[in-house]
C-alpha positions in Angstrom: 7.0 74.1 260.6 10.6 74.2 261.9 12.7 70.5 261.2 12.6 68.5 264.7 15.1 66.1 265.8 14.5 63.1 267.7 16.5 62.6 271.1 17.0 59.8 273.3 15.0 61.3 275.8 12.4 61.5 273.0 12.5 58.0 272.3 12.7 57.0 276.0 9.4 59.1 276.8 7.7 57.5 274.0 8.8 54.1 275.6 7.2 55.2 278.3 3.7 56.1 277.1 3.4 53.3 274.7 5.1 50.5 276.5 4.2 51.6 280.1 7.8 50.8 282.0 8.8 53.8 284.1 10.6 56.9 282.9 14.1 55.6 284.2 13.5 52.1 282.9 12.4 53.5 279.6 15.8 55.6 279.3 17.7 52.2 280.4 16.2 50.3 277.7 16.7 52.8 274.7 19.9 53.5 276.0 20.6 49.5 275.9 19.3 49.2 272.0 21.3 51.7 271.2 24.4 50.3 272.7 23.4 47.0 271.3 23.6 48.4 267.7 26.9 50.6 267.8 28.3 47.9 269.5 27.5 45.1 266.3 28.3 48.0 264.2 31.8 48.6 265.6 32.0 44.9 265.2 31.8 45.2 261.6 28.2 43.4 261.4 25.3 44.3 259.7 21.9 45.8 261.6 18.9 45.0 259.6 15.3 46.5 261.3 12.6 45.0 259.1 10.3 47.7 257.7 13.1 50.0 258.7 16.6 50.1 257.4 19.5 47.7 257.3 23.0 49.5 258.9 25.9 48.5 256.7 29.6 49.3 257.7 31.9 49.7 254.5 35.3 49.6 253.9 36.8 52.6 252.4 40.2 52.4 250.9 43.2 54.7 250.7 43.1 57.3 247.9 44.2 60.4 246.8 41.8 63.6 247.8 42.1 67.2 246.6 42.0 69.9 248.7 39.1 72.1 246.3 40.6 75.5 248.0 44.0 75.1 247.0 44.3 72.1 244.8 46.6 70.2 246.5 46.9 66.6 246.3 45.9 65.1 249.7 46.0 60.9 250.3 42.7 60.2 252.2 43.8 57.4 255.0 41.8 54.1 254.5 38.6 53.6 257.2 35.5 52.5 257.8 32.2 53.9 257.4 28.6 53.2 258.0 25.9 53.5 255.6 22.1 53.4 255.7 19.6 51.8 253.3 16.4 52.2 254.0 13.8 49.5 253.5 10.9 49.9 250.6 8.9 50.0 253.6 10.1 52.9 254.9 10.7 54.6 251.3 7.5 53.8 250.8 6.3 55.9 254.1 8.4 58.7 253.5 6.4 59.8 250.4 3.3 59.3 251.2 1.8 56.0 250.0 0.3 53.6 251.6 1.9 50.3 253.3 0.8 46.8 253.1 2.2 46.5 256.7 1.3 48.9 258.5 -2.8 49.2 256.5 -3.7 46.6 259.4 
C-alpha cells in the first residue's frame, strides 16, 4: 500500500460525515482550527491536543554551520522552530497496543 497523505479537504469531508454540517461549513471550520493553531503558534504559545500531541515552538540560536560539500564555515541565523511531541497516547496507537482511552 502506497503512503497517503491527509488534506484539508480530507479532513473537512470527514467533518462532514461524522459531524453532519454541510460540505462548505465543514471546510470553514477545519480551515478555522487550523488558523486558530498557526495563529497561537506564531504567537510563540504552546498547542497541546490531549491524546494527541502538544506543538512546541523553540528558540534556536545563532551558530556556526558547515557546508558538508565544501566544508565551508557557514553562521546559521538565529530563528524559531516548531516541534511535535506526541502524547503516550498517540505513541501508544502508533504501534499497535491497545489504549485505555479509546477501549471504551
Amino acid at each position: 500500500m502506497a503512503p497517503r497523505t491527509i488534506t484539508r479537504v480530507d479532513l473537512a469531508e470527514a467533518v462532514y460525515r461524522c459531524v453532519g454540517l454541510s460540505r462548505k461549513e465543514s471546510a470553514v471550520l477545519v480551515q478555522m482550527v487550523l488558523n486558530e493553531l498557526a495563529d497561537t503558534l506564531a504567537a510563540g504559545e504552546t498547542v497541546k491536543l490531549s491524546s494527541f500531541g502538544s506543538f512546541v515552538v523553540r528558540s534556536k540560536s545563532e551558530r556556526i554551520g558547515r557546508n558538508p560539500k565544501t566544508g565551508i564555515e557557514v553562521p546559521i541565523t538565529q530563528r524559531r522552530v516548531m516541534v511535535f511531541k506526541p502524547s503516550s497516547v498517540l505513541k501508544a496507537r502508533i504501534n499497535g497496543q491497545v489504549v485505555a482511552d479509546e477501549a471504551d
